[in-house]
KENURO-107368 format. One record per residue: residue number from 1; residue in one letter; x, y, z of N, C-alpha, C in turn. Coordinates in Angstrom, 3 decimals. Example, Ala and Ser with C-alpha at 12.3 -4.5 7.8 and 13.67 -1.06 7.14 Angstrom:
! residues 2
SITE,1,A,13.190,-5.690,7.800,12.300,-4.500,7.800,13.200,-3.300,7.800
SITE,2,S,12.850,-2.250,7.080,13.670,-1.060,7.140,12.900,0.030,7.870
! end
This chain:
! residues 168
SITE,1,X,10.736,-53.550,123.183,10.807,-53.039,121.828,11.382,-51.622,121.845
SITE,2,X,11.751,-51.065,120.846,12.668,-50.139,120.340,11.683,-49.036,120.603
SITE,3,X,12.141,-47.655,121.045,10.858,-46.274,121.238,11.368,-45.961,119.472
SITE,4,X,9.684,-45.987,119.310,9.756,-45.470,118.076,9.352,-44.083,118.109
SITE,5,X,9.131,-43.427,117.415,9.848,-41.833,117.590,8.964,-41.578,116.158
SITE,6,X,8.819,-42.386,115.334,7.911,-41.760,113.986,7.343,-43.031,113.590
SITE,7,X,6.011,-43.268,114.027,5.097,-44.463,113.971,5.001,-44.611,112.091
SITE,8,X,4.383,-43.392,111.683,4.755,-43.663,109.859,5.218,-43.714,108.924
SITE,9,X,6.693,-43.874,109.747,8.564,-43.856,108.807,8.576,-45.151,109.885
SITE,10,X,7.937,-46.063,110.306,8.820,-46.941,111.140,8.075,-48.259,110.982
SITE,11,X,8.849,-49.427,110.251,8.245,-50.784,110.050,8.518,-52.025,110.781
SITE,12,X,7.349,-52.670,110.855,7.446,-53.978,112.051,7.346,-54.809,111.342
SITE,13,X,8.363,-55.505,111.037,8.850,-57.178,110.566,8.663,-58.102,111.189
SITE,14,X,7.386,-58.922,111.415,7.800,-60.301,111.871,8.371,-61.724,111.614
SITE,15,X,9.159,-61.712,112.144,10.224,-62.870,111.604,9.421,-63.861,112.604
SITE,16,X,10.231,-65.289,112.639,10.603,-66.266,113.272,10.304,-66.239,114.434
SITE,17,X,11.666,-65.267,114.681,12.362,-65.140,116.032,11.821,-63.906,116.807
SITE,18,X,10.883,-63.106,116.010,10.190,-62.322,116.827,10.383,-61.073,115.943
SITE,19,X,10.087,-59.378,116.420,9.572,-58.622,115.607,10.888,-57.884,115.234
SITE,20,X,11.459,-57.408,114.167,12.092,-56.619,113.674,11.859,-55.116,113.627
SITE,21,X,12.494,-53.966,113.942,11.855,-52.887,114.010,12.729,-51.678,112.955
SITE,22,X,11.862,-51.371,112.053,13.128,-50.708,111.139,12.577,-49.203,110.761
SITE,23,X,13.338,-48.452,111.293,13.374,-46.984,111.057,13.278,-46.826,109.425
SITE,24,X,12.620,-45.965,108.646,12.815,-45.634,107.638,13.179,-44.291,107.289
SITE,25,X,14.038,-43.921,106.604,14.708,-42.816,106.351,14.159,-42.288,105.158
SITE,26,X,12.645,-41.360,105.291,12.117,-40.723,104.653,12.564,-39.483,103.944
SITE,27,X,13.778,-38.666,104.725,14.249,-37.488,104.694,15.341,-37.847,103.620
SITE,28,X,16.001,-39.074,103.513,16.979,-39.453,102.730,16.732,-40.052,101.183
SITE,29,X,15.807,-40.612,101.531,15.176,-41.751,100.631,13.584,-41.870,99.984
SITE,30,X,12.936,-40.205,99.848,11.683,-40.789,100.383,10.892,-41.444,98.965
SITE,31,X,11.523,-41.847,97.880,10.479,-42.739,97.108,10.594,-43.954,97.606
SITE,32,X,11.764,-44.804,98.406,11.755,-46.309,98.549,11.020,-46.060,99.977
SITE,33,X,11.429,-45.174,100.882,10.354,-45.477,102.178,9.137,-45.531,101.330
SITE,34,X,8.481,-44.032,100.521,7.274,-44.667,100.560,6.417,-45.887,100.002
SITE,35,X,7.510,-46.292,98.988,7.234,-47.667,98.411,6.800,-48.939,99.157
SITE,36,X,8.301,-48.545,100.420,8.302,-49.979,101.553,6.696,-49.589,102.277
SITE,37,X,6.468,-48.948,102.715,5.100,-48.595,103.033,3.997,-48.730,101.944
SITE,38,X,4.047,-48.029,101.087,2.757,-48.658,100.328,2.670,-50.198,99.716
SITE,39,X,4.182,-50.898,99.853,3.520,-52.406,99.822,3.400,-53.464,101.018
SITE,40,X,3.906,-52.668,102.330,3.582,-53.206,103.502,2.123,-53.229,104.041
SITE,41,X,1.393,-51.799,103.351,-0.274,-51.555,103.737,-0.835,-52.443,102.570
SITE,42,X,-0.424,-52.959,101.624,-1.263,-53.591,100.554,-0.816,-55.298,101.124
SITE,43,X,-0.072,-55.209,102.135,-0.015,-57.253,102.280,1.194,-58.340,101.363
SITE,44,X,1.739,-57.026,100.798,2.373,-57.422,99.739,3.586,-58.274,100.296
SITE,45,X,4.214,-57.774,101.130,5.754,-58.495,101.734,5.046,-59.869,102.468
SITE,46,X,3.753,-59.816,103.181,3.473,-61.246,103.835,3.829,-62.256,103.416
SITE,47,X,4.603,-63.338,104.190,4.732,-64.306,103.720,6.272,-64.533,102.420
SITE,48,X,6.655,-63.305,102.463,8.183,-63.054,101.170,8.827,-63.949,102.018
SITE,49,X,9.502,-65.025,101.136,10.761,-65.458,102.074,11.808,-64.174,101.480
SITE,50,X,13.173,-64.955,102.108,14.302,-64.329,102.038,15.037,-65.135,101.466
SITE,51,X,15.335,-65.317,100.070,15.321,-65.485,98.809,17.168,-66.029,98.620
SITE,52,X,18.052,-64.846,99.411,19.297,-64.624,99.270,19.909,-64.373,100.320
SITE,53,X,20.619,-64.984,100.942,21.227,-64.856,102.753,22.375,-65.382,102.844
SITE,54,X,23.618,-64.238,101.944,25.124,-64.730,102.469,26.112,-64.338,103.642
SITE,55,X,26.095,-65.746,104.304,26.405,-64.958,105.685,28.040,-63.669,105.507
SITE,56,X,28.004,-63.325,106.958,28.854,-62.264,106.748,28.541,-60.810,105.668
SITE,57,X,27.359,-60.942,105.286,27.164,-60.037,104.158,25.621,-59.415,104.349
SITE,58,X,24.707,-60.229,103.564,23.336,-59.548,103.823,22.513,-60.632,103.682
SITE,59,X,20.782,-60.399,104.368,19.943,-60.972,103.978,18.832,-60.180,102.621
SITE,60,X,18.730,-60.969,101.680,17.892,-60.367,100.864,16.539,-60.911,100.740
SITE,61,X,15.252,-59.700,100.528,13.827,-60.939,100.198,13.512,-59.510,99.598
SITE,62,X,12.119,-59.668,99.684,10.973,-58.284,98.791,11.089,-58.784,97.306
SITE,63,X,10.808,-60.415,97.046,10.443,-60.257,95.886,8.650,-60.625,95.617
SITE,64,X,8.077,-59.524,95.775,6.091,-60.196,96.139,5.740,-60.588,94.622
SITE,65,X,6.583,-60.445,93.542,5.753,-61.069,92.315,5.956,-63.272,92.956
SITE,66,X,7.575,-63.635,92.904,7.433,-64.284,93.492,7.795,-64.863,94.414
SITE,67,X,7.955,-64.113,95.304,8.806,-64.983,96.570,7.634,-65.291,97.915
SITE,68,X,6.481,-65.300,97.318,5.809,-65.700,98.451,5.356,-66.883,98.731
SITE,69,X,6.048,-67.501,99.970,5.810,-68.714,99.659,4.296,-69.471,100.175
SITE,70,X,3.177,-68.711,100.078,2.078,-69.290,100.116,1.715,-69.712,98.427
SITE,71,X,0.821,-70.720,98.056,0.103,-70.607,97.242,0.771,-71.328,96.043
SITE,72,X,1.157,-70.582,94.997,2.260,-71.530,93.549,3.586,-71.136,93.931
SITE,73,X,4.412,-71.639,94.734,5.701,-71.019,95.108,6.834,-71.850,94.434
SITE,74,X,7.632,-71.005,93.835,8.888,-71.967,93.198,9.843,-71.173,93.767
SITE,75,X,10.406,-71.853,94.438,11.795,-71.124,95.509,12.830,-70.439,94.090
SITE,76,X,13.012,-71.340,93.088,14.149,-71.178,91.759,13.972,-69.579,91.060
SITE,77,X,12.373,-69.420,91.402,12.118,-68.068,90.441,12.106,-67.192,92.109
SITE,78,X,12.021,-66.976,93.029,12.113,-65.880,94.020,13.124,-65.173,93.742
SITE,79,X,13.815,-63.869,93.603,14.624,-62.986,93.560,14.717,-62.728,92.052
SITE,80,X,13.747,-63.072,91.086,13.832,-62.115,90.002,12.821,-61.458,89.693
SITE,81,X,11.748,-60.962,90.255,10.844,-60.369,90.066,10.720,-59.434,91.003
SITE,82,X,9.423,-58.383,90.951,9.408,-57.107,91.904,7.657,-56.628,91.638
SITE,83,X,7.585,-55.703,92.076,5.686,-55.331,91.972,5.596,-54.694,90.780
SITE,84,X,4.079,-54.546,90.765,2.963,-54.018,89.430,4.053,-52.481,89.028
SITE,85,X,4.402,-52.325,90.362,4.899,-50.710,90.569,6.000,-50.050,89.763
SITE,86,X,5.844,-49.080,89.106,6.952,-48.454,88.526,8.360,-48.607,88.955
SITE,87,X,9.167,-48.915,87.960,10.664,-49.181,89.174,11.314,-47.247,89.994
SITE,88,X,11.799,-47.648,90.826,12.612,-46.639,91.205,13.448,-45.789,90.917
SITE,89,X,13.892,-44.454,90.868,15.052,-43.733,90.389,15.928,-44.293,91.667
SITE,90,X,17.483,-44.358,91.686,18.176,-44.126,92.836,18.181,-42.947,93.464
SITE,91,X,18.347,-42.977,94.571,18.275,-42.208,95.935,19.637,-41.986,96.744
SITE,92,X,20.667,-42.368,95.937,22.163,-42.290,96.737,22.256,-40.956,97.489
SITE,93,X,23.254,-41.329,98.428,23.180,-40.467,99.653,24.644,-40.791,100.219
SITE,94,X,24.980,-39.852,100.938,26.088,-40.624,102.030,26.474,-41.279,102.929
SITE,95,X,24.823,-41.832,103.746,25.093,-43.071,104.205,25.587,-44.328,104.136
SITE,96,X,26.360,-44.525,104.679,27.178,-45.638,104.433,26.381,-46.864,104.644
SITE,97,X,26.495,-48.355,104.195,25.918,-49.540,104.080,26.580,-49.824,105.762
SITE,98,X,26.432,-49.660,107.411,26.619,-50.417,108.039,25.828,-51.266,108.254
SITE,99,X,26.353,-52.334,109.289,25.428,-53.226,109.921,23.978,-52.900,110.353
SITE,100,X,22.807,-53.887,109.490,21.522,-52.885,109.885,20.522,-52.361,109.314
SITE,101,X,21.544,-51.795,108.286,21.293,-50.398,106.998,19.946,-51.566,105.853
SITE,102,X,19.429,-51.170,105.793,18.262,-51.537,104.404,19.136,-51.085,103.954
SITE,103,X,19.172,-51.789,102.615,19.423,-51.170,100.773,18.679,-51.585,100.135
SITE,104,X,18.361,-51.250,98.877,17.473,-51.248,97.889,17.943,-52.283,96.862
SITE,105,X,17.450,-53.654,96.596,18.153,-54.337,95.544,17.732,-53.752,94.197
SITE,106,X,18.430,-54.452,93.101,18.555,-54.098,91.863,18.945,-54.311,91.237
SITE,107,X,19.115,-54.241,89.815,19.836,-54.945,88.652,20.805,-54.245,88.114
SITE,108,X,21.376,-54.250,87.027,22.969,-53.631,86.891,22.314,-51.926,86.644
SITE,109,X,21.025,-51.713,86.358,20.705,-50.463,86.487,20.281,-49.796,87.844
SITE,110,X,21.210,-48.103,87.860,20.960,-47.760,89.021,19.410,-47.504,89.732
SITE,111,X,18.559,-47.404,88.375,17.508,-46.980,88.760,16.489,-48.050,88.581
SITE,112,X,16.643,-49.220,88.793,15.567,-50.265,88.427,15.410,-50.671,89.742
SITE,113,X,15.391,-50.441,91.272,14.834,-50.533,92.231,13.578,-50.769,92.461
SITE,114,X,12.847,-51.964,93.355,11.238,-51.657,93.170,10.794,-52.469,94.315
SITE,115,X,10.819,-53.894,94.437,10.098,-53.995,95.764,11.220,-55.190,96.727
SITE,116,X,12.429,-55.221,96.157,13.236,-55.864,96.660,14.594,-55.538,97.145
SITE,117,X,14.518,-55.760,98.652,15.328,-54.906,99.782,16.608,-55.775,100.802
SITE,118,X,17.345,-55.338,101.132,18.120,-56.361,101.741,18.624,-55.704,102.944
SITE,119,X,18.801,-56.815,104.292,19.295,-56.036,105.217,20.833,-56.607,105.552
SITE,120,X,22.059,-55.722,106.037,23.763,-55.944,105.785,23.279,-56.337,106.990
SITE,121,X,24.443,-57.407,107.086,24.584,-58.048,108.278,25.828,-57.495,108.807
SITE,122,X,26.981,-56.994,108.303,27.993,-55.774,108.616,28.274,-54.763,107.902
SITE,123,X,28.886,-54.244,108.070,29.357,-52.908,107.301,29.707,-53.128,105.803
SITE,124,X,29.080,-52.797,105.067,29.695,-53.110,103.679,29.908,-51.414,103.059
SITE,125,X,30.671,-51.264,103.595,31.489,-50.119,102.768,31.440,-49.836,101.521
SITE,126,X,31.864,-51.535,100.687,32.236,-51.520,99.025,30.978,-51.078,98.677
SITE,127,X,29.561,-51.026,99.259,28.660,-50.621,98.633,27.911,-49.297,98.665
SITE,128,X,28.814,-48.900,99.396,28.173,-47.000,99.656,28.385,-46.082,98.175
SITE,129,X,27.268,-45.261,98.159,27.281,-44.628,96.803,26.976,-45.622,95.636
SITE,130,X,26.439,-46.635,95.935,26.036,-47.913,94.493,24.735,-48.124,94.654
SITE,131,X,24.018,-48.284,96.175,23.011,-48.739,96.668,22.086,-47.742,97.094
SITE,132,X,20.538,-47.296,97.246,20.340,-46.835,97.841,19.715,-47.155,99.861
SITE,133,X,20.348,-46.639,100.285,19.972,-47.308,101.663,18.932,-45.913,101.984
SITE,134,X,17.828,-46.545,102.879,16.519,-46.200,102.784,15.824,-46.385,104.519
SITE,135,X,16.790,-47.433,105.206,16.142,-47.976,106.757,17.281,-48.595,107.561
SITE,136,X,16.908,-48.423,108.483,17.435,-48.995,109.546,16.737,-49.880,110.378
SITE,137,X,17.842,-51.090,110.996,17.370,-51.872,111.654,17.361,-50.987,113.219
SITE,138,X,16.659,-50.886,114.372,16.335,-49.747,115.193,16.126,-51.291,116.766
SITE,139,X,15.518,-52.252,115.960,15.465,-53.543,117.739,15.070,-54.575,116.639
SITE,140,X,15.888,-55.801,117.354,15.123,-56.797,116.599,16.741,-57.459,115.578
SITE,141,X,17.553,-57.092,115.762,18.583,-57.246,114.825,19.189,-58.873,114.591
SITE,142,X,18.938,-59.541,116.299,19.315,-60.615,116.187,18.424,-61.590,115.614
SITE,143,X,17.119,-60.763,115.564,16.588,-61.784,114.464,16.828,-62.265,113.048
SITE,144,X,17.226,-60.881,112.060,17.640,-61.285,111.504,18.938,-61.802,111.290
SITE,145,X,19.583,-61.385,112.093,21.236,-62.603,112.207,20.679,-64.165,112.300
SITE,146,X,19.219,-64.452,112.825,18.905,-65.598,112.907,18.516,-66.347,111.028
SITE,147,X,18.336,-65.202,110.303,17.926,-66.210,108.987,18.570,-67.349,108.557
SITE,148,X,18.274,-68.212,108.421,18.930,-68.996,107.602,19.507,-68.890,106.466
SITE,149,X,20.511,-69.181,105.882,21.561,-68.500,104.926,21.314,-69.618,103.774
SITE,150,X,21.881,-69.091,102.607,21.607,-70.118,101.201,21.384,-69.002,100.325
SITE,151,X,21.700,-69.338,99.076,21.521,-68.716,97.652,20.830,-69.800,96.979
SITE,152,X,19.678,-70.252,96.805,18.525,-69.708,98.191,18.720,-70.670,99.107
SITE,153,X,18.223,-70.761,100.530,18.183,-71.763,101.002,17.072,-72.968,100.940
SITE,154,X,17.444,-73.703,101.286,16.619,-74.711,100.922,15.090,-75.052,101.487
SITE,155,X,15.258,-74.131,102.905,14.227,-74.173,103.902,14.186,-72.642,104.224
SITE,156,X,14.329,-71.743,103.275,14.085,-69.914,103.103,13.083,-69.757,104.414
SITE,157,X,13.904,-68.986,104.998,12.802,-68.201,106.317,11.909,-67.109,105.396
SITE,158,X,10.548,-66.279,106.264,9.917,-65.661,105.906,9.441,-64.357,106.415
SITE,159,X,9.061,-63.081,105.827,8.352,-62.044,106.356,6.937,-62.782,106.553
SITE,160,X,6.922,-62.813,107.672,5.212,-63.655,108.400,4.380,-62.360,108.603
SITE,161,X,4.597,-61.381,108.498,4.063,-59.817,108.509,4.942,-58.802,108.518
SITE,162,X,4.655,-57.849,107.320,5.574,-56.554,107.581,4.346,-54.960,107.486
SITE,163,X,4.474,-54.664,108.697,3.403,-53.521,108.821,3.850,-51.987,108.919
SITE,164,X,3.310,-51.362,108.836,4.169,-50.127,109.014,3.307,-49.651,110.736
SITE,165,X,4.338,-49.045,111.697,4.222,-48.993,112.780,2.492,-48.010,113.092
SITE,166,X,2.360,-47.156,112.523,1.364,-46.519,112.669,-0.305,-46.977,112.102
SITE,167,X,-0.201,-47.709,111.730,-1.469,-49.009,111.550,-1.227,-50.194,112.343
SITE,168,X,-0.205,-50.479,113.103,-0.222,-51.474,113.708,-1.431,-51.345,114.967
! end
């Protein structure tokens, strides 16, 4: 695993294929880090599938109103909802969207950000200065290259735990 370097800017994804390790960029971003953290300590991402996965592009999930697929799950409604939580202002910055990069999903408003996040599977340039990017993928990357892809897919992989490194 990846030396993590800041146990409470740094989140552990378990996928599938094993643990994801994602730096969060507090110094850049810090209302969506602390968001991704305060709904990683509340249980909230457990169990999120990943909702939206076009290859060559990104994987998307973080929708906990409903994308969890324990319990009443309708795959059709995952990716339009988000938490109890106030939405987000944007956080733009000059980091660029590479391969890796968290961004912050959202609706045609810049500032309606809230608990739904996506990770680029390459460089997406066209989206620097639109998005706010907030984390990095740090070990663990080929896992998510492993999601299964679909708008949605039909058999949506899942966050099976997302913790933040310093409670782990």
């Amino acid at each position: 695993m990846a030396d993590i370097k800041d146990p409470e800017n740094t989140i552990l994804m378990e996928l599938k294929g094993g643990t994801v390790v994602i730096e969060l960029l507090a110094d850049v971003a810090p209302k969506h880090a602390e968001r991704m953290k305060e709904l990683a300590r509340a249980g909230s991402y457990d169990g999120v599938v990943f909702h939206r996965v076009i290859d060559g592009f990104m994987a998307q999930t973080g929708d906990v109103a409903h994308g969890n697929s324990t319990g009443d799950f309708n795959l059709r409604m995952a990716g339009t909802g988000s938490s109890d939580l106030p939405d987000l202002p944007a956080e733009f910055s000059k980091l660029p969207h590479e391969r890796g990069t968290l961004g912050a999903a959202r609706s045609q408003n810049p500032n309606s950000a809230n608990s739904q996040f996506f990770i680029n599977f390459k460089d997406n340039s066209f989206l620097n200065g639109q998005y706010t990017v907030y984390g990095r993928v740090i070990d663990g990357m080929e896992h998510v290259d492993a999601i299964t892809r679909g708008e949605p897919p039909a058999q949506p992989d899942v966050m099976i735990s997302v913790k933040v490194a310093s409670d782990a």
